[in-house]
C-alpha positions in Angstrom: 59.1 163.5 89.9 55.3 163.6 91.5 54.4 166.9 92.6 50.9 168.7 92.2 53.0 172.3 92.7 53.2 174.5 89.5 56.3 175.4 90.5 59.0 175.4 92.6 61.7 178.0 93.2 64.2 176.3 94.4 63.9 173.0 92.1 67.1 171.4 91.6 65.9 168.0 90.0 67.9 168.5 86.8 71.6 168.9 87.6 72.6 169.3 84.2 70.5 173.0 85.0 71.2 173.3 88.1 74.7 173.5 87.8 74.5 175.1 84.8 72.9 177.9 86.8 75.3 178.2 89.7 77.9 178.7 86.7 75.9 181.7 85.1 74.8 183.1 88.8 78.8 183.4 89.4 79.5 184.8 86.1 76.5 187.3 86.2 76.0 187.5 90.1 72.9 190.3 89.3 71.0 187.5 87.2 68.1 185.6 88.2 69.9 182.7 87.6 66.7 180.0 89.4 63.7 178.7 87.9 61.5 181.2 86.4 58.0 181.6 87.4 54.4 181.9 85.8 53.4 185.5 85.4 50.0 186.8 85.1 46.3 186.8 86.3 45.2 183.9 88.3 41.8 182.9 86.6 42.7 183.3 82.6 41.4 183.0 79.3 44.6 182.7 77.7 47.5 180.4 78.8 50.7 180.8 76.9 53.6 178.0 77.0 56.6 179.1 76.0 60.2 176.7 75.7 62.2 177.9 78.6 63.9 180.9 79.8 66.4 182.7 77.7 69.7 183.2 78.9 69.5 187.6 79.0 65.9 187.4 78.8 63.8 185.8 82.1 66.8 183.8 83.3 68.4 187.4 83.8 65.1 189.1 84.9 63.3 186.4 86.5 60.1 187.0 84.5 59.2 185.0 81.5 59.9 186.5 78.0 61.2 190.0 79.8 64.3 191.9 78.7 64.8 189.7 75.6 64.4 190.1 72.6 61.3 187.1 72.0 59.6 189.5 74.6 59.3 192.1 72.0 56.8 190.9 69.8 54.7 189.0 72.3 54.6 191.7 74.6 53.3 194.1 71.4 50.6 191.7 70.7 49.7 191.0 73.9 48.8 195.0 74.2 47.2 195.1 71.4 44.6 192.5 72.0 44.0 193.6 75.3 46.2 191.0 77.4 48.5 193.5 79.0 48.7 197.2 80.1 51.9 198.3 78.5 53.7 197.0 75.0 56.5 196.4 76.4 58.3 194.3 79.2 62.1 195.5 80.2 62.7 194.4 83.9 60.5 193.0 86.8 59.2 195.7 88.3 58.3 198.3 85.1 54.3 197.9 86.2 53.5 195.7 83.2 50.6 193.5 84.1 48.7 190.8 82.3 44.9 190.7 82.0 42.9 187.3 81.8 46.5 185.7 80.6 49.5 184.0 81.8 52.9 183.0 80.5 55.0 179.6 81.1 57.1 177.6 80.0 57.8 173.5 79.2 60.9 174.0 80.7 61.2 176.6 84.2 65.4 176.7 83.9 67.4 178.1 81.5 69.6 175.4 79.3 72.7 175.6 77.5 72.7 176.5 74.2 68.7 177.0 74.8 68.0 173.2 74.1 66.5 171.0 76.9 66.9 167.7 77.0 64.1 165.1 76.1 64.7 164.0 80.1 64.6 167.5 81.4 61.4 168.1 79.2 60.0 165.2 81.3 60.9 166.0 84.1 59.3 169.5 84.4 56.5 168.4 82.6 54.8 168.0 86.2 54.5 171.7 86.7 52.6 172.0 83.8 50.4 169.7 84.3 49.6 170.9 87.6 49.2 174.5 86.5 46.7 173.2 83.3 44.6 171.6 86.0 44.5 174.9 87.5 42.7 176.6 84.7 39.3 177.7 84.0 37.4 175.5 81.7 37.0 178.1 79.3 40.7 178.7 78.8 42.5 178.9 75.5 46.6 177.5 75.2 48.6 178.5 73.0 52.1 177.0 72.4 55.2 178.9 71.2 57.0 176.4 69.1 57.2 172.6 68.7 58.4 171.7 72.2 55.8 173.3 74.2 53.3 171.9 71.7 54.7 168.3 72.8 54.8 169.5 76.2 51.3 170.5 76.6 50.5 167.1 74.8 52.7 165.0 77.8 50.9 167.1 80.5 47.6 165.8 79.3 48.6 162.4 79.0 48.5 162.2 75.3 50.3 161.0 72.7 52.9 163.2 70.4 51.4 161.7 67.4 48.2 162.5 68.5 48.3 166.0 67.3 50.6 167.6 64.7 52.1 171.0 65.5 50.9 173.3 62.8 51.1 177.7 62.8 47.7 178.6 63.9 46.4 175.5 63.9 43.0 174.0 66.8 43.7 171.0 68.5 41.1 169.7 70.4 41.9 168.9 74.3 40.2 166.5 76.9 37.4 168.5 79.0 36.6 170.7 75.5 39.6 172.6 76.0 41.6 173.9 72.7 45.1 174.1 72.2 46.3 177.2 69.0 50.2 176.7 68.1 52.1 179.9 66.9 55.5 179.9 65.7 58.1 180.7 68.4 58.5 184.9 68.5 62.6 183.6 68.4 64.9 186.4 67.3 65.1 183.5 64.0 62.1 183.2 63.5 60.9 187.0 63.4 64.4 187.9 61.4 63.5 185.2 58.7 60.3 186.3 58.3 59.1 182.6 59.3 57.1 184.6 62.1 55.7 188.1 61.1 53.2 191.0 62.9 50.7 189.9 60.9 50.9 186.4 61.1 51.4 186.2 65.1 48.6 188.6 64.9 46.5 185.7 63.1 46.6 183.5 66.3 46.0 185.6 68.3 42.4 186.7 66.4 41.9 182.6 66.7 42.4 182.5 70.1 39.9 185.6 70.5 37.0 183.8 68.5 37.5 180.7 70.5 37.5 182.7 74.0 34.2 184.0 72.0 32.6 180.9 71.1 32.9 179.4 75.0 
């Protein structure tokens, strides 16, 4: 697909999702059920790639992270460094807004069993790019998980191996930017302890003396 959009609501390039999404639209006909968009400011300091949208989460809500339980912790966080205006994000129109940040995702549709194919990776991996080339110079990504790690890595034209995913971890990117991983704020991860307040905090405080060192 060649497209310099950063999205596109009614994308239907992937028909695995696409008809996965006409199935859940009929069984939940209140859902979102379409590709879900970016949310936040415009001009940002902090992009954040998440995997894709979760099935009672953004898929349902149409806003990335929203009414699920992933949103929980991120949406704390966010508040608590100053990203957001309220710590919590329940439905589309509750008034939370984002400050000098945005959320994606590697993938804009939701997939069964939450696992995108290596194709349908690919394939929306044009969005991203476009929307990375968008970005102020100054702006710090952070990837939620291994996938959007890769992702962010395809939409720059570089190679997986050229970069390791790692919790809290710099990578330098072309034109000086820097990419931070964090463990996915999964309902797994957070449960097993694999991803903790503390430790989500952590990147967070990197991303902050990086925005600081600019």
């Amino acid at each position: 697909m060649t497209t310099n959009k950063i999205f596109d609501q009614d994308c239907q390039q992937c028909k695995r999702l696409f008809d996965f999404l006409c199935e859940v639209k009929q069984k939940y006909p209140d859902y979102h059920a379409r590709p879900v968009a970016p949310f936040g400011d415009q001009q940002v300091e902090l992009l954040i790639v998440g995997l894709a949208p979760g099935m009672h989460g953004a898929n349902a809500t149409g806003r990335p992270f929203t009414g699920d339980y992933a949103g929980i912790l991120l949406y704390e966080t966010l508040y608590e460094f100053g990203y957001s205006n309220k710590p919590t994000s329940e439905f589309i129109s509750d008034g939370l807004q984002l400050r000098n940040c945005r959320i994606t995702n590697a993938v804009k549709c939701l997939p069964p069993q939450n696992k995108p194919t290596t194709g349908e990776i690919a394939q929306c991996n044009s969005f991203l790019a476009a929307e990375l080339q968008t970005l102020p110079e100054q702006t710090v990504i952070m990837a939620l998980g291994t996938i959007a790690h890769q992702a962010v890595l395809k939409a720059y034209n570089l190679k997986i191996s050229s970069a390791k995913f790692g919790h809290n971890v710099i990578h330098n990117l072309p034109n000086g930017r820097r990419l931070v991983d964090s463990y996915h704020c999964s309902r797994y991860n957070t449960q097993t302890k694999r991803l903790t307040k503390d430790t989500f905090a952590d990147v967070f405080r990197t991303v902050g003396k990086l925005s600081k060192a600019e």
